[in-house]
C-alpha positions in Angstrom: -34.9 -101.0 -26.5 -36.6 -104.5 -26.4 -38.3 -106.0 -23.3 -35.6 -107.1 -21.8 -33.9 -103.3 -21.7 -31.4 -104.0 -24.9 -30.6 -101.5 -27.2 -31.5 -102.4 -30.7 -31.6 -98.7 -32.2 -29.8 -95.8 -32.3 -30.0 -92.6 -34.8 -27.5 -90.6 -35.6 -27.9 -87.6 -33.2 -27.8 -89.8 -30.3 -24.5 -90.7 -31.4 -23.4 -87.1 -31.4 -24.4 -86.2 -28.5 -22.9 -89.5 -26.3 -20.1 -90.0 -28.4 -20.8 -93.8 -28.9 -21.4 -95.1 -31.8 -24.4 -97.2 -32.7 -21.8 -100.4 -32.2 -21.3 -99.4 -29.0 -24.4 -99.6 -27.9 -26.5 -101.9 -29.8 -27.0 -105.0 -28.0 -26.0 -103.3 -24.5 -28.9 -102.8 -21.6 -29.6 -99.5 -21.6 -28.7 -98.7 -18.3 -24.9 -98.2 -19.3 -26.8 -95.2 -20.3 -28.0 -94.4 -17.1 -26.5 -92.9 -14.0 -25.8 -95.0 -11.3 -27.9 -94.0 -8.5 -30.8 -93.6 -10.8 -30.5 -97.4 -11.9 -32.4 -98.6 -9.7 -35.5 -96.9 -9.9 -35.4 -97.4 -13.6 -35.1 -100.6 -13.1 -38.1 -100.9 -10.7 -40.2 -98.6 -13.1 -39.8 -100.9 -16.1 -40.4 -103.7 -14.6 -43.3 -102.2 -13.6 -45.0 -101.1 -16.3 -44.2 -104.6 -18.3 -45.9 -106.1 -15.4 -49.1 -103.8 -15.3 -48.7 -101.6 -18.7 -48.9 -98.3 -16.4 -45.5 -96.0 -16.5 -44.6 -94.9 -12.7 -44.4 -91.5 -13.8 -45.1 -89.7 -17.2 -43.1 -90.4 -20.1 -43.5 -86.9 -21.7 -41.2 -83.9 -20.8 -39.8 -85.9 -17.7 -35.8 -84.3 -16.8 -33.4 -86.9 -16.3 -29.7 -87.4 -16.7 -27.8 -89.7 -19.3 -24.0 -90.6 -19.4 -21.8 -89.8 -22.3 -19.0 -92.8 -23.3 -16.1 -90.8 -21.5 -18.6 -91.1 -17.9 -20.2 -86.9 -18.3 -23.8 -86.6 -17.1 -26.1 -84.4 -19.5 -28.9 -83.1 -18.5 -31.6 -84.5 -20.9 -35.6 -84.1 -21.3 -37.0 -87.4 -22.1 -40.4 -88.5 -23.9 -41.3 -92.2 -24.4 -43.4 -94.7 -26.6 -43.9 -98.0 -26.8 -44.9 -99.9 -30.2 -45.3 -103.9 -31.4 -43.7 -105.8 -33.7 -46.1 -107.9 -35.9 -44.8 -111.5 -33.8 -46.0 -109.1 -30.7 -42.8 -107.9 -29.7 -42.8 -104.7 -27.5 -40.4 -102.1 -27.7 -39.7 -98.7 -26.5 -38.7 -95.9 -28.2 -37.0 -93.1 -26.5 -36.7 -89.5 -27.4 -34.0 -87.3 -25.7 -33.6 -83.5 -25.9 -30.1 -81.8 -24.6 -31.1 -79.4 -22.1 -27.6 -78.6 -20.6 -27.9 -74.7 -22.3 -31.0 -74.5 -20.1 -30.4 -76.3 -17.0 -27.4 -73.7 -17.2 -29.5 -70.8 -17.4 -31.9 -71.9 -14.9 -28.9 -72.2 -12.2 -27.6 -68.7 -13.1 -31.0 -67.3 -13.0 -31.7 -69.2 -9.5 -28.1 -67.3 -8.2 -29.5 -64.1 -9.6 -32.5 -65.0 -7.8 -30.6 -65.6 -4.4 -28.8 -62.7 -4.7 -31.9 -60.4 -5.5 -33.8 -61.8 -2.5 -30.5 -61.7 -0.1 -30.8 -57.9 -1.1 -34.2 -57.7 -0.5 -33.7 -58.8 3.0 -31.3 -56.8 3.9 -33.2 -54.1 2.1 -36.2 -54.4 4.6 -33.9 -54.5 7.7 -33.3 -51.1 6.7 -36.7 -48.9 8.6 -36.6 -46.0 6.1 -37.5 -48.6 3.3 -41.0 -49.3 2.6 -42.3 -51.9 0.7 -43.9 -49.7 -2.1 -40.1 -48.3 -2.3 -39.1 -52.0 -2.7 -42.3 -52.5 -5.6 -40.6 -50.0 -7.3 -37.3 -51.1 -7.3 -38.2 -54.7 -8.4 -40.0 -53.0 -11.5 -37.0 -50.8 -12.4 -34.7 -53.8 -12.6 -37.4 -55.9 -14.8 -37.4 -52.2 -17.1 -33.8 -52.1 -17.5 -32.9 -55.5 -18.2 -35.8 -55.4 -20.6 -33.7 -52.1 -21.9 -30.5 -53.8 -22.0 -32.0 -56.9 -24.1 -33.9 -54.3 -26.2 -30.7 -52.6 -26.9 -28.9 -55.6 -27.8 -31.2 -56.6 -30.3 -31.2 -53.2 -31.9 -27.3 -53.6 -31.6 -27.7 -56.5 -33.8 -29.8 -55.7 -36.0 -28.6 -52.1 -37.0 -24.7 -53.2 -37.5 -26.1 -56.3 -39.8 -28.0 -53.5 -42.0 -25.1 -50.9 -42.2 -23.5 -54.0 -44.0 -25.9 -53.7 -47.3 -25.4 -49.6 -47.9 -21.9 -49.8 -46.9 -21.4 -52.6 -49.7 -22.7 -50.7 -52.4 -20.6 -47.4 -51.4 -17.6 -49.5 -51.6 -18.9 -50.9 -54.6 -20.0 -47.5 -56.2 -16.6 -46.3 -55.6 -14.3 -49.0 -56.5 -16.2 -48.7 -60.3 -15.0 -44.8 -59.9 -11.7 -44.8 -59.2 -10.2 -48.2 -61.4 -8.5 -46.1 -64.1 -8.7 -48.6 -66.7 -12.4 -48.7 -67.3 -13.7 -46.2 -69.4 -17.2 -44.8 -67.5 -19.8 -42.9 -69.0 -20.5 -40.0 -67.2 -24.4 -40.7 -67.0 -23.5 -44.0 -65.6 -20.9 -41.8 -63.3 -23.6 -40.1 -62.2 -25.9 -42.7 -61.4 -22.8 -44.3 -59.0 -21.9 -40.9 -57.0 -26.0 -41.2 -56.7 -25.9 -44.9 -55.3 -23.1 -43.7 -52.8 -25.1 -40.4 -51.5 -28.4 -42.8 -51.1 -26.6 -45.6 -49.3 -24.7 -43.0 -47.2 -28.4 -41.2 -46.4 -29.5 -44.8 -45.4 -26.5 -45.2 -43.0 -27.2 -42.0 -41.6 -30.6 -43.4 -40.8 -29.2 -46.3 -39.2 -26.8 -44.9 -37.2 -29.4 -42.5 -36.2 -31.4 -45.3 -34.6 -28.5 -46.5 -32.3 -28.1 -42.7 -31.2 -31.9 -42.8 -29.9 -31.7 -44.6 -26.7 -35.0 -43.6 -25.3 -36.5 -44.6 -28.4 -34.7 -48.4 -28.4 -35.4 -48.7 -24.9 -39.2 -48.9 -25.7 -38.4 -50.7 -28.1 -39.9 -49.0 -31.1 -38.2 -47.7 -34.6 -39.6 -44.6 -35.4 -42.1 -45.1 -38.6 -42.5 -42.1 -40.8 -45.2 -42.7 -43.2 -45.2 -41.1 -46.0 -47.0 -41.5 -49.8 -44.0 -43.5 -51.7 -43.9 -44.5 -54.8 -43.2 -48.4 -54.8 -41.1 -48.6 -58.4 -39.3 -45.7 -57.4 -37.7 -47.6 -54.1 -37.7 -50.3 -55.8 -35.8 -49.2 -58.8 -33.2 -47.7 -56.6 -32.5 -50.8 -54.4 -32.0 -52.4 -58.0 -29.9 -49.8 -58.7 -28.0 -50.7 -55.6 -27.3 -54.0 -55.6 -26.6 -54.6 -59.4 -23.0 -53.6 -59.1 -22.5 -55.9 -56.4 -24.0 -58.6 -57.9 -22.4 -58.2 -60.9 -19.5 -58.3 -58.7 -20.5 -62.2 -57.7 -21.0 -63.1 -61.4 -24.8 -63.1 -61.2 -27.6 -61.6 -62.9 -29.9 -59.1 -61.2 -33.6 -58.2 -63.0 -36.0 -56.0 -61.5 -39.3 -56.2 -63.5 -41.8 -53.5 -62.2 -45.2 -52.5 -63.7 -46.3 -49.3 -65.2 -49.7 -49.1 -63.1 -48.4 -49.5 -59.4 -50.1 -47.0 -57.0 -48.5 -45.3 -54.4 -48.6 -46.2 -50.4 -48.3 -45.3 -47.1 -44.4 -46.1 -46.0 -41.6 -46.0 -44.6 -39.1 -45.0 -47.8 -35.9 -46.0 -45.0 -37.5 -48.9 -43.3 -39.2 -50.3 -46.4 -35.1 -50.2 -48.6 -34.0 -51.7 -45.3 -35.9 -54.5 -45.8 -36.0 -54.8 -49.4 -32.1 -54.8 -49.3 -31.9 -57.5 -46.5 -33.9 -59.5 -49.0 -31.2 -58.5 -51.9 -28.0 -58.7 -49.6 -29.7 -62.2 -48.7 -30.2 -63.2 -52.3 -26.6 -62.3 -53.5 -25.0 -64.0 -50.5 -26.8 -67.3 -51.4 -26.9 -67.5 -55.1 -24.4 -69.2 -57.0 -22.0 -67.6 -59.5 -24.0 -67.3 -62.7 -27.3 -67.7 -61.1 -30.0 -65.0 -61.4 -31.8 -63.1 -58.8 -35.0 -61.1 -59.9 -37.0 -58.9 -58.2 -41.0 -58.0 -59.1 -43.2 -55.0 -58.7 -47.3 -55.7 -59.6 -50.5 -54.7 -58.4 -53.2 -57.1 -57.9 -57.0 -56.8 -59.1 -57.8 -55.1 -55.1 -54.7 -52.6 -56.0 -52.6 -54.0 -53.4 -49.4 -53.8 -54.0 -47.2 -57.0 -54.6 
């Protein structure tokens, strides 16, 4: 806005979120913006700081509330700047952030808050409860909701990954049964082979959501072992070819004779590698390619 508290900008985004469009408000003061029993003091701060060139308050990270075009308040953090035109000109340049997700949460967390400390005085009405019983009870809630957000993340991330070894079974096995395609029975072999792997893997998985102690200290279990890279590699290539045949692309997997072996995971590190692949395949285009590469640098570690 200009000194005299016109709007002469707007981007796009602000648009969205009021639901005026930059015609609507260029040219308008900006307190059509602003709430009206916070007019005033706007108002008095701006003329304020044209007078002395000191803000009544900071201009960073300040909470305030704006008005949408159909008359909703949304709660907003607000950072300011002003700038000169070369005839002299002040202006100043708002930025506003929606905060209406986290004013939310802060209310329900202040309720939970209430209600946890309206328990807690009840609690110590009670004689036979001391306050170390109390310590301890405070720290087992904090544990399990920790647990519970633990577990939902686990949730997550174990149903995405059943997604890549289930693919390729379903893959694997459509190839098997069409009765017009005429199959090899090395290459037979090698699909009844892709299904057992990706069915080990989601044995794995499902394994993981089974071991609630273990996600509720929020560990996977790691079993390190001496792999050899190009063979996981070769076999997550193996995996995902089908499929991305399927998609009309090209997968290449390009891995060096002289890769030395590590310490890994063979599950965790497939897991990842086919995230990577299921990633790949989602987002290329039909006839695009996708390749995948296996080296050693000059230190031996593997790339």
């Amino acid at each position: 806005m200009d000194e005299r508290q016109s709007i002469v900008g707007v981007n796009p985004a602000t648009e969205t979120l009021l639901g005026y469009s930059a015609s609507d408000l260029i040219g308008r003061p900006l307190s059509i913006l602003i709430p009206e029993r916070m007019r005033a003091a706007h108002e008095r701060g701006v003329t304020r700081f044209l007078a002395t060139g000191q803000p009544s308050m900071s201009w960073t990270g300040v909470r305030v509330a704006v008005l949408t075009k159909d008359g909703r308040e949304i709660p907003v953090e607000i950072a300011f700047g002003t700038f000169a035109d070369a005839a002299g000109h002040r202006y100043l340049s708002g930025f506003i952030r929606d905060v209406s997700d986290w004013v939310k949460h802060e209310r329900e967390l202040d309720a939970a808050r209430k209600v946890a400390d309206d328990a807690s005085r009840e609690a110590t009405m009670l004689a036979h409860i001391t306050d170390r019983a109390l310590a301890q009870s405070e720290q087992r809630r904090t544990e399990l909701e920790a647990a519970l957000r633990i577990r939902d993340e686990v949730l997550s991330v174990v149903s995405h990954d059943l997604r890549n070894p289930l693919n390729a079974i379903v893959t694997s096995a459509t190839f098997l049964q069409e009765p017009d395609i005429e199959i090899p029975e090395a290459e037979r072999h090698h699909l009844i082979d892709v299904i057992e792997r990706s069915a080990q893997r989601m044995n794995r998985l499902i394994l993981d959501l089974m071991d609630v102690g273990r996600i509720e200290t929020g560990r996977f279990s790691v079993q390190r072992r001496s792999e050899d890279p190009a063979a996981i590699v070769r076999d997550v290539c193996d995996e995902f070819r089908s499929v991305a045949e399927q998609h009309g692309q090209a997968l290449t997997c390009q891995i060096a004779t002289s890769v030395p072996t590590v310490l890994a995971d063979h599950d965790r590190v497939v897991q990842l590698l086919s995230n990577y692949l299921n990633n790949a395949v989602k987002f290329t285009p039909k006839g695009g390619r996708i390749s995948v590469e296996l080296s050693a640098d000059s230190a031996g570690d593997v790339l």
